[in-house]
C-alpha positions in Angstrom: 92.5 148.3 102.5 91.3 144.8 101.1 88.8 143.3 102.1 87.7 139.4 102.0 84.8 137.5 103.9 88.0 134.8 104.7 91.5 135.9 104.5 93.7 131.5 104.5 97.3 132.2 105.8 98.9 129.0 103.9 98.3 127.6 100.9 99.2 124.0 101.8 97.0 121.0 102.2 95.1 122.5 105.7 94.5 125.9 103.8 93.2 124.0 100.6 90.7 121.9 102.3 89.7 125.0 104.4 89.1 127.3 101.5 87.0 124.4 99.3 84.6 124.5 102.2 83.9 128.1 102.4 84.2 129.0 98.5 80.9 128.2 97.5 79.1 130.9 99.9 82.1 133.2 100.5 84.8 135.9 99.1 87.6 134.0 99.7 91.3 135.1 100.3 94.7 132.5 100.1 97.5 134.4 101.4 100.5 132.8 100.7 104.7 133.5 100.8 105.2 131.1 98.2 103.5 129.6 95.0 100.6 127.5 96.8 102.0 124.3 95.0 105.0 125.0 96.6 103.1 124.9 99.8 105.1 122.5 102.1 102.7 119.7 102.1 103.9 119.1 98.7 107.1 117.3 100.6 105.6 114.6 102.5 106.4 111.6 100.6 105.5 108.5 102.5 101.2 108.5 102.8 98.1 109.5 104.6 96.8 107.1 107.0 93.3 105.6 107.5 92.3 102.5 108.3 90.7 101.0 105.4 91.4 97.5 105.4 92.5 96.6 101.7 95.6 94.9 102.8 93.5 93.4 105.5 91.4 94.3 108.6 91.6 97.3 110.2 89.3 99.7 111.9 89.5 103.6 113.3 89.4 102.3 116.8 92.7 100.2 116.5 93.8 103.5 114.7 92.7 105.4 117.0 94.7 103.6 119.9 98.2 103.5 117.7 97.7 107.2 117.7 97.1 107.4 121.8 100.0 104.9 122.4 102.4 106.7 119.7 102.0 110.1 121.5 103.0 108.6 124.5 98.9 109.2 125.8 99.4 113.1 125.9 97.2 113.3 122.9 93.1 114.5 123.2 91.4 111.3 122.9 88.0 113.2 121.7 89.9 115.0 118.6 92.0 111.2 118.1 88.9 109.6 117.8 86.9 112.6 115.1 90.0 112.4 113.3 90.6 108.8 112.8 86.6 108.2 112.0 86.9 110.3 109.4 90.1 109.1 107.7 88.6 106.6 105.1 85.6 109.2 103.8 88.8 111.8 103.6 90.5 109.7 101.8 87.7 108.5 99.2 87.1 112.4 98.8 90.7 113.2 97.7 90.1 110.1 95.1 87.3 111.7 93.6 88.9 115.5 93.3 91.6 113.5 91.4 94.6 112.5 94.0 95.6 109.6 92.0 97.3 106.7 94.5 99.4 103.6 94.0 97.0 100.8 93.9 96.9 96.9 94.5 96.3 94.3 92.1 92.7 94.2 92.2 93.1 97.6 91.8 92.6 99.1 95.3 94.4 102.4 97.0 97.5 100.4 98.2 98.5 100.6 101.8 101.7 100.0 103.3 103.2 99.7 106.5 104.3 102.7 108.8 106.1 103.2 112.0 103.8 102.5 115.4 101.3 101.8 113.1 99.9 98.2 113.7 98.8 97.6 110.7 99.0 98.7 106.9 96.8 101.9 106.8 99.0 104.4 104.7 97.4 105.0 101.8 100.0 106.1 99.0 101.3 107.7 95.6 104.8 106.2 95.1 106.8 108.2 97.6 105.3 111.5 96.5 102.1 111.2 98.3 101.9 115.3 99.4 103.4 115.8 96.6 99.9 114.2 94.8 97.2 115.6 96.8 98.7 119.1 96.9 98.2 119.1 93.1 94.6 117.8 93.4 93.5 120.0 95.6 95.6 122.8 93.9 93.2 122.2 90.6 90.2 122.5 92.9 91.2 125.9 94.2 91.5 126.9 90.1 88.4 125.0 89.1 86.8 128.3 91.8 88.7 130.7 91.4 86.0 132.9 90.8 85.0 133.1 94.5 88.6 132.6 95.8 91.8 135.1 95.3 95.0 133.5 95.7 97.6 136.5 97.3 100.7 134.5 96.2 104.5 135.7 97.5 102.6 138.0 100.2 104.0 138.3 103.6 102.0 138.3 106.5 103.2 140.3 109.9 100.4 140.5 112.3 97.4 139.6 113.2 94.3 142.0 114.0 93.3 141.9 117.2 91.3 143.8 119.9 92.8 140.6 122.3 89.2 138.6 122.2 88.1 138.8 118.5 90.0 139.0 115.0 89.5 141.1 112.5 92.6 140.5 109.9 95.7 140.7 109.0 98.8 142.9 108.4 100.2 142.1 104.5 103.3 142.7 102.5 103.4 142.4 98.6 106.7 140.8 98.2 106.9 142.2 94.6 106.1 145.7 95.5 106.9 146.1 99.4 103.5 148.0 99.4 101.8 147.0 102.8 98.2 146.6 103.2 95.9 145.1 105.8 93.7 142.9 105.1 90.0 143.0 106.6 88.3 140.3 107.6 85.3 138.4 109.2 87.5 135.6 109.8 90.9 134.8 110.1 92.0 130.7 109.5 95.9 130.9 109.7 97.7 127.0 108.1 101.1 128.6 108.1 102.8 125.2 109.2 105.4 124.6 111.8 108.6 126.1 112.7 111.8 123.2 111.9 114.0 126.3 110.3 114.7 126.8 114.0 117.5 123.8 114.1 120.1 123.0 112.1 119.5 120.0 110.9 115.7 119.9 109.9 113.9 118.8 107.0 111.4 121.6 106.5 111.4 123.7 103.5 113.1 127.4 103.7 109.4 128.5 104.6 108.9 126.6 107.9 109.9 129.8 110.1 107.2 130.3 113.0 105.5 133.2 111.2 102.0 132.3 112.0 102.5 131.3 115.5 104.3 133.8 116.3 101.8 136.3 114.7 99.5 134.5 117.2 101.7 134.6 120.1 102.1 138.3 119.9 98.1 138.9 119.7 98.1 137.1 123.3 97.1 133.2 122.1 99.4 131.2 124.2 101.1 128.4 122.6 100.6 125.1 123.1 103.5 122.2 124.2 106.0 123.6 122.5 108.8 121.6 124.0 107.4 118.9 121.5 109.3 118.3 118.7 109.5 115.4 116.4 113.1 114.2 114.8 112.5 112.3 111.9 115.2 109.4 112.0 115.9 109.5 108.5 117.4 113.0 107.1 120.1 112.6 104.7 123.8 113.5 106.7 124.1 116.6 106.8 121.7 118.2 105.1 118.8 117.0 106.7 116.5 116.3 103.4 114.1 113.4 104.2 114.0 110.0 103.3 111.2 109.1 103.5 109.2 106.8 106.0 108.1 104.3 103.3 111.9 103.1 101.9 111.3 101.5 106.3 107.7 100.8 105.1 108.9 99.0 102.2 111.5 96.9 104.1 114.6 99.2 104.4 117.1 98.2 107.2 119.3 100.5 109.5 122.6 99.7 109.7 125.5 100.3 112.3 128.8 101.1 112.0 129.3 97.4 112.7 127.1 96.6 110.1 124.8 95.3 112.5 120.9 95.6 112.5 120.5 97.7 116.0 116.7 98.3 116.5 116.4 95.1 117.5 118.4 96.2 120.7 115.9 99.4 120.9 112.0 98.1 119.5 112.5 94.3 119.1 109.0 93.2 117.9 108.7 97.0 115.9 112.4 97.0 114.7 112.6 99.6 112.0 108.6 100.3 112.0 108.8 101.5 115.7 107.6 105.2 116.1 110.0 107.7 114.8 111.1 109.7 118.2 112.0 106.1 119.4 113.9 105.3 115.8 115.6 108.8 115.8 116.9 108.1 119.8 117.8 104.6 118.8 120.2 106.4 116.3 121.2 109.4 118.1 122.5 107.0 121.0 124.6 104.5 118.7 126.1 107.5 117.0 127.1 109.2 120.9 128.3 105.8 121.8 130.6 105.8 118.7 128.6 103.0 116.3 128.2 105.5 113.5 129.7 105.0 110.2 133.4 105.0 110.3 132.7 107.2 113.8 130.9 110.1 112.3 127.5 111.5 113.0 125.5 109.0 110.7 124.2 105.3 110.4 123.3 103.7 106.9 119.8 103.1 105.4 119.9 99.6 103.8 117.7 99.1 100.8 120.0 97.5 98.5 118.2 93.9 99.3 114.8 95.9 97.9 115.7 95.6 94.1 115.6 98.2 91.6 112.3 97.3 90.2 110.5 97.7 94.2 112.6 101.2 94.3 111.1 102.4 91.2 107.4 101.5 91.5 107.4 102.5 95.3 110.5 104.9 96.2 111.8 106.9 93.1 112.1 110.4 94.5 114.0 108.6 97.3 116.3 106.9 94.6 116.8 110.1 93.0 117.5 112.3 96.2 120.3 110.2 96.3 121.5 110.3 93.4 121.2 114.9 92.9 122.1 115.3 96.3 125.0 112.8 97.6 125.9 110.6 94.5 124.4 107.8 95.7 122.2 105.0 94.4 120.2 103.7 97.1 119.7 100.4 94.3 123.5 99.4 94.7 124.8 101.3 97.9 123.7 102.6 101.3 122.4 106.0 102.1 123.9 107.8 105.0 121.2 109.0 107.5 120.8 110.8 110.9 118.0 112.2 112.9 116.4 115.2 111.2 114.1 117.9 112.8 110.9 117.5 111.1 107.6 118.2 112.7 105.8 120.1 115.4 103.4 118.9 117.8 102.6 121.8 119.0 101.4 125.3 118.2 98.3 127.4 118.7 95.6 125.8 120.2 92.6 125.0 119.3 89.2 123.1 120.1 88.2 119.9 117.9 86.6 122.5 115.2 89.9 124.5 114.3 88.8 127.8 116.8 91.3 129.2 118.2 91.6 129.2 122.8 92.7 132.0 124.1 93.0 130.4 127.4 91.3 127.5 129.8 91.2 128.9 132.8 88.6 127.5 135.3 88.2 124.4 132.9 86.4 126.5 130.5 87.9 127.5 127.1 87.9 131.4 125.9 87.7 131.4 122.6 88.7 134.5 119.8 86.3 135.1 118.0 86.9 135.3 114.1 90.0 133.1 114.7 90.7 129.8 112.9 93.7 127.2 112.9 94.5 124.1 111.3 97.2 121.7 110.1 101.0 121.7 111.6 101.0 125.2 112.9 97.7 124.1 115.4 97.8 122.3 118.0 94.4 120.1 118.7 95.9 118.1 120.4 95.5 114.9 118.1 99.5 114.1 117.8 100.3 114.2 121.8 104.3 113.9 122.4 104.9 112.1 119.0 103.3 112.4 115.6 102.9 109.0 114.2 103.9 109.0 109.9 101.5 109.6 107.6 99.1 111.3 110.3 100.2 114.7 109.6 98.5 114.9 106.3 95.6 113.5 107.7 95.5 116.4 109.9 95.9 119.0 107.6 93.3 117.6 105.5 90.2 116.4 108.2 91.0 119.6 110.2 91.2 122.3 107.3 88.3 121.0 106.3 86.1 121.3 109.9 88.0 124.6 110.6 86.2 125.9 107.3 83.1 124.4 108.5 83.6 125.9 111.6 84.2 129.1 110.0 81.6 128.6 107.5 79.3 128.6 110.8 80.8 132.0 112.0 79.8 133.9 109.3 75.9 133.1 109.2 75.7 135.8 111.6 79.2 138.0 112.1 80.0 140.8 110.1 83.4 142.9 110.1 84.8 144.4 112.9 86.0 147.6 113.4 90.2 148.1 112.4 92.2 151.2 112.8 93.9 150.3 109.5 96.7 153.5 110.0 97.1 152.2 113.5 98.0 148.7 112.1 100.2 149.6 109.5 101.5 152.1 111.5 102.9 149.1 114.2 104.3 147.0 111.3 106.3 150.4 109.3 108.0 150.7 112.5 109.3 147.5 112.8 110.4 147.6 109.2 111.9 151.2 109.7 114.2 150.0 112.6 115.4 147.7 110.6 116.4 149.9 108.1 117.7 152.8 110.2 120.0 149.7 112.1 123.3 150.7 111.7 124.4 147.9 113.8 127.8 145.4 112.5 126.1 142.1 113.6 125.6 139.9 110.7 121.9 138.7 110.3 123.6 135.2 108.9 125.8 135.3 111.4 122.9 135.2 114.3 120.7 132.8 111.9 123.5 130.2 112.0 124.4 130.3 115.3 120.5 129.5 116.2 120.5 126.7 114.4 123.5 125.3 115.8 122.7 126.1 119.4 119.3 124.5 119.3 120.5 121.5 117.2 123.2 121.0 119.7 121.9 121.9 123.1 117.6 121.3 122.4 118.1 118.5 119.8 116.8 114.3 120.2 118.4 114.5 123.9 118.0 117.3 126.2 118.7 118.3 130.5 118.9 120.8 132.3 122.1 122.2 132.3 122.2 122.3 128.4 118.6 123.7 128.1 119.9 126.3 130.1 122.6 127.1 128.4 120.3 127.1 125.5 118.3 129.9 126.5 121.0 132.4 127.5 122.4 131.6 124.3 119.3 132.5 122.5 118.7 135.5 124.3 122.1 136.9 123.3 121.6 136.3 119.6 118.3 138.6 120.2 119.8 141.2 121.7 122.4 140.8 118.7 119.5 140.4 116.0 119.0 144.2 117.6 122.0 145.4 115.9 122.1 143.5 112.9 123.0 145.6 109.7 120.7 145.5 106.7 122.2 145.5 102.7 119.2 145.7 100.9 116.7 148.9 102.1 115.2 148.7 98.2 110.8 147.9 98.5 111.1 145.4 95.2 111.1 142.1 96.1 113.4 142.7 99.4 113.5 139.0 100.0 116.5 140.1 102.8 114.0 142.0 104.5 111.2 139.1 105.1 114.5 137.0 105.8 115.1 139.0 108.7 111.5 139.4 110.1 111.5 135.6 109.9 114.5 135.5 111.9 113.4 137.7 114.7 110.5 135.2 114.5 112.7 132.0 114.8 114.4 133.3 117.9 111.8 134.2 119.7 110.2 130.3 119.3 113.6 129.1 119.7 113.5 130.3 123.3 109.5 129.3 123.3 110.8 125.4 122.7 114.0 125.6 124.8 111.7 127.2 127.8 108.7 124.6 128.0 111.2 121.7 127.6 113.5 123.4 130.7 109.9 123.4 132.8 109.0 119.7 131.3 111.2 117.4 133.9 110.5 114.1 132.4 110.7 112.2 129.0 107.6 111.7 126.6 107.3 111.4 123.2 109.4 113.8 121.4 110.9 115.2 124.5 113.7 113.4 125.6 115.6 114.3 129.1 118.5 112.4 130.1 118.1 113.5 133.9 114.6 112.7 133.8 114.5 109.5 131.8 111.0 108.1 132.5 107.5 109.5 131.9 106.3 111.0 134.6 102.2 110.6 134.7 101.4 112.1 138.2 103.2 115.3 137.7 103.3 115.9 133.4 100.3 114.3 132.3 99.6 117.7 131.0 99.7 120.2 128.1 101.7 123.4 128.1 100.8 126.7 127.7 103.0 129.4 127.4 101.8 133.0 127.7 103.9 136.4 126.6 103.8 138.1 130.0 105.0 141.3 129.2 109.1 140.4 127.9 108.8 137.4 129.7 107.2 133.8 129.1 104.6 132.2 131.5 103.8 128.9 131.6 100.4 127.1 132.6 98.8 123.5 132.5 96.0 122.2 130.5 94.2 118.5 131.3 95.0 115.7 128.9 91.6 114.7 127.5 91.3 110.5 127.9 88.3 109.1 127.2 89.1 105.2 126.1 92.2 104.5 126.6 93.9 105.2 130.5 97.9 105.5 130.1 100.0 102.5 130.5 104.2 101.9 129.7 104.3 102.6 126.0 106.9 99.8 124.5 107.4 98.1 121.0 
C-alpha cells in the first residue's frame, strides 16, 4: 500500500494549482497517465481571461455577466462571480511563478478579443498560452518536489469509497502492471473531460472519462451531461484545433460561396459570437450544402492578416497547417468544421472544489475527503456554453480553492479505514475478464463505431428520434465491448489493456450524454434540439443529475443559482 496525505488525479493546470497549495504543509501525491507537461492544458492555445483593462476598461462584473449570458443563464451566478473576481490576482500570480505573456507596447500582458466576450480580456502567450503556464507551473511542482511525488504513466481505476467519505484510490504502474492502492486523507481528482467519446473532437488521446466515471461508479451523480461544447474551428477531419485567437486576431469564415455568413447568424458578434452559436452557424451552412465544393467544411480566412501578425500572434496555428494539411494559413485558407472540444459538465461540486453527493431537500451531501476541479468538475461556472479562454481560468482559480479547501480538511481528518485486498481484489477481476475474454469482437472495431454514432446521431444538432437511436446503438457496442478479444495479456507496459478500460469508460458516458440530452426537450447553450428549438425557462431552467440506479441511469433536477442577473433572450 502507498500512502500520501493528498493523492492529485491529473497533472494539468487544475492539479498543479491544487498541489502548490497543499505542498508546503502536506505529503503530496500527482498521479498521472501521462508526463504532467503533457497534461492536456498544455493545448489550449488562445488565453485566459480576466478583465484587466490594458486594452481599455473593463471590470469582473461585465465579465461576470458575458459569462451568465454565454451559458445561456444555466450557470451558478455565486461561483461566476468568485471566479471572475479573482481572475486579474490569478493572473498577476502566474506572472510572478514565470508564465511569460505576449505584451503591449508599453509593455503590458496583451489582451485580445474573444468570442461572447465584450471586451478584450484574454490575456495571452502567442497562440500557445496553456502551452505557457503548464510549463510555469510545471517548474513550481520541481522547485518542491521534496514534499510532492509525481506517479507519472500511472493508471487510476477506482475510487475508495464507503459511499459518504473517500479514502483513495485504486493504481496501475503502467511500466510494471503491478497494482496498488493508494491511501489517502483526501482525494482531489483533475482528470479533465471526456471529448474521445466523438469522432471528431479536439482533445488529446487522454480525454476518456476516467475520472468521472471513477466517480460515477462510487455513487456521485453527474452533473448536465447533455452539455457539450463544439469548438467551431477543428481542422477537417481531424478535428485538431485552431485556435480561437486566429477569430481574435481578425480571421474571417468563409462559405462555399465565398461569402462571409455570420453575419446571417450573430450580426453585431460576427466571427466573435460564442462558440456553440459559431459551430451551429457552420454546421447548418454545411447541411444546407454551402460547404466548400459541397463537403463537410467551410474555410478559415486569415490570408488578409499578413505574415508578420501570423507569426507574432498565431505561429502554432501557421504551422498546424503546414505538418498537418499542407497548408499555409499566410497565402491560403484552412479548411474547418465544428470540433468536439469541452465539457460543461461533470462531477459536481460546491464553490470550494468538494465534491456533492446529492441535493436533496435543498441541502447538499457532501463526501467527505473528496475534491474536484478543472474540466472534469462541474461548479457550475460555465452553464450550457463555456465562453474561450474561461476554461483555463477554471482550472487555475478552482485547483487552487479546491486545495484550499482540502488544505482545510486535513487540520483535523486522519485516514480512514480501506480493505486494501478487497479493493484490489474488485479491480483484478475486471482485468482478469478481460484477459480470460475469448470473445471475436474487435475492441477498435467497437471504439470506432462509438465515435461515429455519437458524432453522427449526439453531435452540434440533436432530437429525439436520433438520440434514441443513439442510445440503443451504444448499448449494443457494450454488450459487444463484453466479448471483445484481447492480443496483449503481457503486465509491461500493456498500453492495450488501459486502452480497453478506457473504452468501457467511454461507452458508458457515451450513453450518460446521449441520456440527459434525450430527457433535456429544449435548446440551450451547447445542447441543440431541432424539435425543441427554443430555450425553455419554465420547464429546464435546471441542472441535471444523473444517478447509477442499479444498471440503469436516473435522472434528477438541481436549481440554477441566479443572484444578479434574471434570464432574458440571449442574442448577438
Amino acid at each position: 500500500m502507498i500512502k500520501h496525505d493528498v493523492v492529485i488525479v491529473g497533472s494539468g493546470l487544475a492539479g498543479m494549482r491544487a498541489a502548490l497549495e497543499l505542498c508546503k504543509d502536506h505529503d503530496v501525491a500527482i498521479l498521472s497517465k501521462v508526463y504532467p507537461s503533457r497534461s492536456h492544458s498544455g493545448a489550449a492555445q488562445g488565453g485566459i481571461a480576466a478583465a484587466l483593462g490594458n486594452s481599455g476598461d473593463d471590470s469582473w462584473q461585465e465579465h461576470m455577466f458575458d459569462t451568465v449570458k454565454g451559458g445561456d443563464y444555466l450557470g451558478d451566478q455565486d461561483a461566476i462571480e468568485e471566479y471572475c473576481k479573482a481572475a486579474p490576482r490569478v493572473i498577476y500570480e502566474l506572472e510572478h511563478m514565470g508564465c511569460i505573456f505576449s505584451r503591449t507596447p508599453e509593455g503590458k500582458i496583451a489582451q485580445r478579443s474573444f468570442g461572447g466576450h465584450s471586451k478584450p480580456r484574454a490575456c495571452f502567450a502567442a497562440d500557445r498560452t496553456g502551452h505557457s503556464i503548464l510549463h510555469a507551473l510545471h517548474e513550481q511542482l520541481l522547485k518542491n518536489s521534496k514534499s510532492i511525488k509525481i506517479y507519472s504513466e500511472w493508471y487510476m481505476h477506482s475510487l475508495i469509497s464507503d459511499g459518504s467519505r473517500c479514502a483513495g484510490v485504486v493504481v496501475s504502474d503502467v511500466r510494471t502492471g503491478a497494482m496498488e492502492t493508494m491511501h489517502a486523507k483526501a482525494v482531489i481528482f483533475c482528470t479533465g473531460g471526456y471529448g474521445r467519446v466523438f469522432k471528431i473532437t479536439s482533445n488529446a488521446f487522454a480525454s476518456t472519462a476516467d475520472g468521472v466515471i471513477a466517480a460515477f461508479n462510487a455513487g456521485v451523480p453527474l452533473e448536465d451531461p447533455e452539455f457539450v461544447q463544439y469548438h467551431p474551428s477543428g481542422l477537417w477531419r481531424q478535428g485538431i484545433l485552431f485556435s480561437e485567437a486566429a477569430r481574435g486576431e481578425g480571421g474571417t469564415l468563409l462559405n462555399g460561396d465565398g461569402k462571409r455568413f455570420m453575419e446571417t447568424y450573430a450580426p453585431t458578434r460576427m466571427e466573435l459570437a460564442p462558440r456553440d452559436i459559431v459551430s451551429r452557424a457552420e454546421q447548418s451552412e454545411i447541411n444546407e450544402g454551402r460547404g466548400i465544393d459541397g463537403k463537410d467544411f467551410v474555410h478559415l480566412d486569415l490570408t488578409h492578416l499578413g505574415e508578420a501578425k501570423i507569426m507574432e500572434r498565431l505561429p502554432q496555428i501557421r504551422q498546424l497547417g503546414i505538418d498537418f494539411i499542407g497548408v499555409d494559413c499566410v497565402k491560403d485558407l484552412l479548411p474547418i468544421q465544428p470540433t468536439a472540444h469541452y465539457s460543461m459538465g461533470g462531477i459536481p461540486t460546491d464553490i470550494n472544489g468538494q465534491v456533492i453527493l446529492n441535493h436533496g431537500d435543498g441541502k447538499a451531501t457532501p463526501m467527505e475527503g473528496y475534491f474536484a476541479a478543472g474540466e472534469c468538475a462541474c461548479v457550475s461556472v460555465h452553464g450550457a456554453n463555456r465562453l474561450g479562454t474561461n476554461s483555463l481560468l477554471e482550472a487555475v482559480v478552482f485547483g487552487e480553492r479546491a486545495g484550499r479547501a482540502a488544505l482545510e480538511y486535513l487540520k483535523t481528518a486522519g485516514f480512514a479505514p480501506i480493505n486494501e485486498s478487497q479493493e484490489k481484489t474488485k479491480v483484478l477481476n475486471q482485468v482478469e475478464e478481460i484477459y480470460q475474454s475469448d470473445g471475436s469482437e474487435s475492441y477498435n472495431e467497437v471504439r470506432t463505431e462509438m465515435k461515429e454514432t455519437m458524432t453522427s446521431l449526439c453531435g452540434v444538432y440533436r432530437n429525439e428520434e436520433n438520440l434514441k437511436e443513439c442510445i440503443s446503438a451504444v448499448k449494443d457496442l457494450q454488450s459487444r465491448f463484453k466479448k471483445g478479444k484481447v492480443t496483449d495479456k503481457g503486465k509491461l507496459f500493456n498500453t492495450e489493456l488501459y486502452e480497453i478500460m478506457e473504452l468501457g469508460n467511454m461507452l458508458k458516458m457515451a450513453e450518460i450524454i446521449a441520456t440527459s440530452a434525450l430527457q433535456r426537450k429544449e435548446s440551450r447553450g451547447g445542447h441543440s434540439r431541432t424539435d425543441f428549438p427554443k430555450r425553455d425557462d419554465d420547464n429546464f431552467l435546471h441542472h441535471s443529475l444523473v444517478y447509477k440506479n442499479g444498471e440503469e441511469l436516473e435522472i434528477k433536477k438541481r436549481p440554477v443559482t441566479i443572484t444578479k442577473y434574471k434570464p432574458v433572450e440571449r442574442t448577438y
